[in-house]
ROKOLDREN-278333 format. One line per 5 residues: number of its first residue (from 1); their letters; for each residue x, y, z of N, C-alpha, C, CB. Coordinates in steps of 0.05 Angstrom, whole numbers, plus 5000, padded with zeros to 4 digits. Each point is the difference from the previous one (the first is absolute). Glycine has a CB too. Layout:
// residues N
NUM	A	X Y Z X Y Z X Y Z X Y Z ~ ...
This chain:
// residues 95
1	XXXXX	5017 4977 5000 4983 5023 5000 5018 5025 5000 4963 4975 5024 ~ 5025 5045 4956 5020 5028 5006 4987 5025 5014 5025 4987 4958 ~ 4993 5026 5052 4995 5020 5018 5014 5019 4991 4990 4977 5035 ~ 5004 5057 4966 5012 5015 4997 5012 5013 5018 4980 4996 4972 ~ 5019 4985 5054 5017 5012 5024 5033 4973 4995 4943 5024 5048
6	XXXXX	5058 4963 4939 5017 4976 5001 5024 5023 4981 4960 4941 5000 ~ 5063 5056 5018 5027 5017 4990 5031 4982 4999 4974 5045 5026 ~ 5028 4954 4947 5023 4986 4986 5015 5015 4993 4981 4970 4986 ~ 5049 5020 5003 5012 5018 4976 5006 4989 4979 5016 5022 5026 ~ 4961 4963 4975 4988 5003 4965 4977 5014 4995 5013 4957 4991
11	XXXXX	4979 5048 5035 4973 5026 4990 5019 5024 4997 4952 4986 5032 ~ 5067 5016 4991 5014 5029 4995 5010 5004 4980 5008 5003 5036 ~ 5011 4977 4948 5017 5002 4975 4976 5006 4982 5044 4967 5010 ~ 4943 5023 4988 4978 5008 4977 4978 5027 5003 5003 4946 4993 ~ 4990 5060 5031 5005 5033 5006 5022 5015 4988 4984 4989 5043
16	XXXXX	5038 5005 4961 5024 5023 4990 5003 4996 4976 5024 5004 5036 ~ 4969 4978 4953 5004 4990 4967 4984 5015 4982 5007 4954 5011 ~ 4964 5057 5001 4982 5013 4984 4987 4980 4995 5021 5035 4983 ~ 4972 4935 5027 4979 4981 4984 4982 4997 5002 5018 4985 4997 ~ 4963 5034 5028 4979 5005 5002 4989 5022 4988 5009 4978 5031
21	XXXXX	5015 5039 4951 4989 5026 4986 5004 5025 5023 4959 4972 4967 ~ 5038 5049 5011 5013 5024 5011 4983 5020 4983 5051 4981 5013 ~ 4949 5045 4998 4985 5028 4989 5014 5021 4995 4966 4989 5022 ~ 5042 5029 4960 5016 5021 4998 4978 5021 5004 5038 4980 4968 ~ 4969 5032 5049 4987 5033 5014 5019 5012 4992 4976 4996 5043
26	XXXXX	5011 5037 4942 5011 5025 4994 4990 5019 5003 5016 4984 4978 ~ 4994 5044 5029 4982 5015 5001 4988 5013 4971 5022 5004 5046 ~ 4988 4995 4940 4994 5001 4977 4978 4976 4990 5045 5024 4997 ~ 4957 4957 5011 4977 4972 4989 4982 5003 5019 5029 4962 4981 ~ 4975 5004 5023 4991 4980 5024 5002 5021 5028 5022 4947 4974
31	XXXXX	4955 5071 5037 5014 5003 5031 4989 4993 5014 5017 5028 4997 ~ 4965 4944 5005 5003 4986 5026 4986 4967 4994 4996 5052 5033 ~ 5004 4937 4981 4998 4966 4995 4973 4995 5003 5045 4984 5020 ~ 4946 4989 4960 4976 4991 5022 4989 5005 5015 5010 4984 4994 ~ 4965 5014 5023 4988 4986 5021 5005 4973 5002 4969 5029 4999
36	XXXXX	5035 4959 5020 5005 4974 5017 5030 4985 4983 4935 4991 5016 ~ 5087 5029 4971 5020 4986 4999 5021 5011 5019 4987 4986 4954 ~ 5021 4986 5052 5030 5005 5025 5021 4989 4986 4980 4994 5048 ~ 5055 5018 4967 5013 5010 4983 5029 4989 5027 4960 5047 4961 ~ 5051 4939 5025 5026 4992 5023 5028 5030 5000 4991 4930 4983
41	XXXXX	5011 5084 4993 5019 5013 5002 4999 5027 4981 5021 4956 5014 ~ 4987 5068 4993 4988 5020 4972 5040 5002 5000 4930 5042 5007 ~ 5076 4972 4962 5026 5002 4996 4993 5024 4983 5024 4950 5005 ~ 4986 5070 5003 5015 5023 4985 5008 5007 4979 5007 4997 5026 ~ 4984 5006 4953 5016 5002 4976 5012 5026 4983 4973 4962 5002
46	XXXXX	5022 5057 5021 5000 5032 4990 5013 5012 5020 4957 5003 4975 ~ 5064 5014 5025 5005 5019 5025 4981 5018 5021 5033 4999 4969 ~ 4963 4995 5053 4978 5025 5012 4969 4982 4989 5036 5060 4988 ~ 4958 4918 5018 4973 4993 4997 4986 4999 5027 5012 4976 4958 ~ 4964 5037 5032 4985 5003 5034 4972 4982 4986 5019 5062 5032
51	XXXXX	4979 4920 4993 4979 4990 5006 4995 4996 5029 5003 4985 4959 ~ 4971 5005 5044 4978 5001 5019 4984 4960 4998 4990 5072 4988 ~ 5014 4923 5031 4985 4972 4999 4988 4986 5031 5036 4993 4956 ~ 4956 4986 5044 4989 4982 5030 5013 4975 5007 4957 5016 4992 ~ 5059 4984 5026 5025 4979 5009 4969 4982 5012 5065 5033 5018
56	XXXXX	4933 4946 4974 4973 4979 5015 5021 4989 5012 4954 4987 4968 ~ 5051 5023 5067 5012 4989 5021 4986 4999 5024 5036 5012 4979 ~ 4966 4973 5046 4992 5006 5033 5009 5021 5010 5001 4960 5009 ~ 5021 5040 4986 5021 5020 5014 5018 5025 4983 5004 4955 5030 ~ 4992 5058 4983 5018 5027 4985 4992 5009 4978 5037 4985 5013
61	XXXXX	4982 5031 4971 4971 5019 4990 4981 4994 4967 5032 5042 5029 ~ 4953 4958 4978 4983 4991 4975 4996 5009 4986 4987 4986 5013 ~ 5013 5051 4975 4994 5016 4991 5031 5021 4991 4947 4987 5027 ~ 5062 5014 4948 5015 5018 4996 5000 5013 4968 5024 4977 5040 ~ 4976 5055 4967 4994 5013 4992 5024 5020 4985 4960 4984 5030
66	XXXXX	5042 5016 4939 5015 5023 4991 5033 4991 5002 4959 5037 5017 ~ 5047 4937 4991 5022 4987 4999 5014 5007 4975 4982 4966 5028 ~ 5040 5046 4976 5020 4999 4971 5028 4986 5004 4980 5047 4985 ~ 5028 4943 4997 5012 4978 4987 5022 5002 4990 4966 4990 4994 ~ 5057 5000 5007 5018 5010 4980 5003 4974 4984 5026 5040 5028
71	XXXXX	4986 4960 4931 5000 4976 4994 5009 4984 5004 4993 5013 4984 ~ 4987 4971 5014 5007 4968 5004 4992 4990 5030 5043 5006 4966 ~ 4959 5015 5052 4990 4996 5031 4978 4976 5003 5006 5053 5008 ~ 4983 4934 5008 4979 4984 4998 4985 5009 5025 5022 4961 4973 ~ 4953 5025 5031 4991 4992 5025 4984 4977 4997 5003 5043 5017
76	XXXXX	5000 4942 5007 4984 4973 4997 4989 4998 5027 5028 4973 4964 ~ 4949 5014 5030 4971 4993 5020 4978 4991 4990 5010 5030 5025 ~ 4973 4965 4989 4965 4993 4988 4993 5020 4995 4982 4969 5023 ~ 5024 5037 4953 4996 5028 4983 4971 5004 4987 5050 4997 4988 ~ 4939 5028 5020 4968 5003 4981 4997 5027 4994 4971 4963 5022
81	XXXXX	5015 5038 4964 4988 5033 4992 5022 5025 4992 4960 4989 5037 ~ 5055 4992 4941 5021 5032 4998 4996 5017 4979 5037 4979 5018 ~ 4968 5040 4989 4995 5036 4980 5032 5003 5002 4944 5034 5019 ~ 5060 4978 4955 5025 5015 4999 4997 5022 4986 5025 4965 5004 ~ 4986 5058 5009 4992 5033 4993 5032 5013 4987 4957 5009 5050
86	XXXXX	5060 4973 4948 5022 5010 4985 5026 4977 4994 4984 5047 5023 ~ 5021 4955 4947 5011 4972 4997 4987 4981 4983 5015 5007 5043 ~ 5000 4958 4964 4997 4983 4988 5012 4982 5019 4994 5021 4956 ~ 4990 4952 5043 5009 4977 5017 4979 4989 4998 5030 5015 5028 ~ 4987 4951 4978 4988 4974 4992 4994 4986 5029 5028 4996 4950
91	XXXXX	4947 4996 5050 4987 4979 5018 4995 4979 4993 4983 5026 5016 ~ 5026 4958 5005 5006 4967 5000 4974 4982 4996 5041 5009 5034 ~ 4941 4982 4962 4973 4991 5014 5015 4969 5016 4952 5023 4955 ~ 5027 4977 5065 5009 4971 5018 4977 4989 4999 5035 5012 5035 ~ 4964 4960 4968 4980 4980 4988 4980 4995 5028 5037 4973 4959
């Protein structure tokens, strides 16, 4: 039986691989994701990219706002709901 709380690193390697798919946000395009998709890692692809998203955690903070980036920078968590107001960068989706 599978669970989406069950944690391998073959789930992780295939998180960082992109094999669950990924979204390019710009402020110029795409500026913000889905409803109900979550996201293991966003990556930077522009100098000075600011975004805004919802860390789905218990603890610490859940909500950040206006975050800027330098390229290539990442962040990873139970990532949801991101807007980006300057820039370009790629989100991971996690299965």
């Amino acid at each position: 039986m599978s669970t989406k709380q069950l944690y391998s690193a073959n789930h992780f390697h295939r998180m960082s691989f992109g094999d669950f798919g990924f979204r390019v946000l710009s402020a110029t395009g795409t500026t913000s994701t889905p409803n109900g998709e979550r996201y293991c890692f966003i990556e930077s692809l522009h100098n000075a990219t600011t975004i805004s998203f919802t860390n789905n955690t218990i603890g610490g903070d859940t909500t950040i706002t206006d975050l800027t980036l330098k390229d290539f920078h990442t962040v990873r968590g139970d990532i949801s709901d991101i807007t980006i107001s300057n820039g370009v960068c790629i989100a991971y989706l996690r299965n």
